[in-house]
VOBA-1610 file (N, C-alpha, C; in pm, whole numbers, padded with zeros to 5 digits, always signed):
BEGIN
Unk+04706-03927+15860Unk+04586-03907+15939Unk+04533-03766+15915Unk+04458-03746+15905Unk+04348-03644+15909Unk+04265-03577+16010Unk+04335-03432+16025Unk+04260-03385+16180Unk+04177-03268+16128Unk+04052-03295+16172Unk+03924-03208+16130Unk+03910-03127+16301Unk+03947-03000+16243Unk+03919-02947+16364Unk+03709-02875+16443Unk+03771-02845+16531Unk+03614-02814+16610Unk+03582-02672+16543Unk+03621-02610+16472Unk+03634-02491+16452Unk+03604-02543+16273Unk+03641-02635+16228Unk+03599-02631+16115Unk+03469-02761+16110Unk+03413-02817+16196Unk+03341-02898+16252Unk+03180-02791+16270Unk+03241-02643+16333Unk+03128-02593+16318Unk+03130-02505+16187Unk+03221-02459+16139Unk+03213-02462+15994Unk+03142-02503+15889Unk+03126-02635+15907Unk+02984-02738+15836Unk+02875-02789+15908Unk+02923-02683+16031Unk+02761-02708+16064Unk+02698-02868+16097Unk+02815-02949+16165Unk+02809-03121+16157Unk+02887-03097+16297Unk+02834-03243+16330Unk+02865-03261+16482Unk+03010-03377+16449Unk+03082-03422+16518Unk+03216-03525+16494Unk+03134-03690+16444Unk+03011-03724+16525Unk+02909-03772+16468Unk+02900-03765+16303Unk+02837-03706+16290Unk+02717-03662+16171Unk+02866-03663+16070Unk+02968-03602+16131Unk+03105-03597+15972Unk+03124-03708+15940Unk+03139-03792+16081Unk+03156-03953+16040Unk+03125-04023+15935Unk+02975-03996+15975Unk+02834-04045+15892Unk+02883-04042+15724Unk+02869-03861+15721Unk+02845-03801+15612Unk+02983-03881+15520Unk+03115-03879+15567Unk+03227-03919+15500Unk+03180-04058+15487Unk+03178-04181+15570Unk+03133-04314+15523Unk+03021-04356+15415Unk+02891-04255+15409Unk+02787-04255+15278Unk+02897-04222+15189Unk+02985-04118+15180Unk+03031-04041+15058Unk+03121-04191+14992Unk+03207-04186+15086Unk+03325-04312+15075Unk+03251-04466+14985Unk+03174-04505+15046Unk+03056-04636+14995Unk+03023-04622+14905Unk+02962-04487+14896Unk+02860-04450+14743Unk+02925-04444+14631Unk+03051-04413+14617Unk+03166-04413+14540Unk+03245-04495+14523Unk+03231-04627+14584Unk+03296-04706+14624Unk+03464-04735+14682Unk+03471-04658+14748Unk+03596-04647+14767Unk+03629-04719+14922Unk+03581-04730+14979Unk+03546-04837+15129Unk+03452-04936+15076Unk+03439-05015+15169Unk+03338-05162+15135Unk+03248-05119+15263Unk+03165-05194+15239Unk+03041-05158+15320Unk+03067-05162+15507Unk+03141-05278+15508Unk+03232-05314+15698Unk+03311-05212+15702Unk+03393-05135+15607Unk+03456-05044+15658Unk+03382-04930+15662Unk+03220-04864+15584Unk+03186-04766+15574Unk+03086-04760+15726Unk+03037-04872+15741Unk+02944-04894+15843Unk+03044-04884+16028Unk+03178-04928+15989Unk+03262-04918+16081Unk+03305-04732+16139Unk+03358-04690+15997Unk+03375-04567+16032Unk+03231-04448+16068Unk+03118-04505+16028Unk+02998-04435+16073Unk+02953-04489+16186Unk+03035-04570+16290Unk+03042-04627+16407Unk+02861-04696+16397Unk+02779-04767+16329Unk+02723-04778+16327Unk+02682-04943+16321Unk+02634-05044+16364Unk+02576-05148+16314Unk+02547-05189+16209Unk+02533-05281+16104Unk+02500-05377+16003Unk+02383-05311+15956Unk+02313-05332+16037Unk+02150-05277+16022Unk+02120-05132+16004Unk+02203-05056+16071Unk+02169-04901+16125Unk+02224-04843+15985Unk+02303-04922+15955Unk+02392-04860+15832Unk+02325-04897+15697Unk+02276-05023+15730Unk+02202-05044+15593Unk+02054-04921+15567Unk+02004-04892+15697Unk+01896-04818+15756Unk+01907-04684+15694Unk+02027-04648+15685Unk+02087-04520+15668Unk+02131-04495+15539Unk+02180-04601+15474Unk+02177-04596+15334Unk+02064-04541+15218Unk+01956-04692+15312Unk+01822-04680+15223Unk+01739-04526+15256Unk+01746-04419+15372Unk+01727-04312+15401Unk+01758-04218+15290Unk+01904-04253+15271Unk+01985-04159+15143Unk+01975-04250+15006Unk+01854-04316+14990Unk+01857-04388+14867Unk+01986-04421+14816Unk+02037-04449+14885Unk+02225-04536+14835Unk+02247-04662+14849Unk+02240-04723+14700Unk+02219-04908+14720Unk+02331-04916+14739Unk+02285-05051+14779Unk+02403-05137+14819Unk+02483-05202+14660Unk+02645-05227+14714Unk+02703-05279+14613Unk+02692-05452+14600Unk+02637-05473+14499Unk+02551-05642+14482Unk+02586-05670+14349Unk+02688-05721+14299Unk+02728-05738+14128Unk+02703-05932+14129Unk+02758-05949+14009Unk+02666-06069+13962Unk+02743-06134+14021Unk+02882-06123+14026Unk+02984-06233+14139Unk+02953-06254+14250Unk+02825-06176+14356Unk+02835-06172+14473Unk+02690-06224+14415Unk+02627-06251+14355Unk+02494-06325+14320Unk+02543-06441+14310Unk+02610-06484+14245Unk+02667-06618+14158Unk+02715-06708+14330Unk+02753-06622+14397Unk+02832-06677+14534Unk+02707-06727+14609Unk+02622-06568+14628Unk+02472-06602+14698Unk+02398-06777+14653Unk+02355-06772+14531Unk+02292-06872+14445Unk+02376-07035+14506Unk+02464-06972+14475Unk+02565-07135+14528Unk+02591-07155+14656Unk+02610-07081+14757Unk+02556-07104+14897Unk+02443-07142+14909Unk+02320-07079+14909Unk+02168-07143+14910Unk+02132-07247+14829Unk+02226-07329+14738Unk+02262-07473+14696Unk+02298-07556+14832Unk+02422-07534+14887Unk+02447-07587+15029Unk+02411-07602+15143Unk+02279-07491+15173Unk+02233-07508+15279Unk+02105-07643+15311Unk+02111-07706+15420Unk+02041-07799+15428Unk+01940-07776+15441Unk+01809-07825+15392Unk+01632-07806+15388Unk+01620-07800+15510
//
């Protein structure tokens, strides 16, 4: 575990908030968390997080396997 103290909290000039944030973009963008865990640790919603991404121009991770899945679900869904 990892303890970020208040003293180095104002150090960067970031609120316990905003470090959250800042570490979950970093983590995602790099891919090193998946998007439920980056949006989790930026305590944030589905939406708020996607919101926040597109703010920091940081796409989303969408490769052709997760197309190929998309495409063949919207095969199954009923008219």
């Amino acid at each position: 575990m990892v303890n970020i103290t208040n003293e180095m909290l104002t150090q960067f000039q970031l609120s316990e908030t905003e470090f959250r944030r800042e570490m979950a973009l970093w983590l995602f963008a790099n891919r090193k968390i998946s998007f439920g865990a980056a949006r989790r640790l930026a305590e944030l919603d589905t939406w708020q997080f996607q919101e926040l991404l597109d703010d920091r121009n940081i796409p989303l991770h969408y490769d052709v396997d997760e197309y190929l899945t998309d495409l063949k679900n919207l095969h199954i869904l009923p008219a």
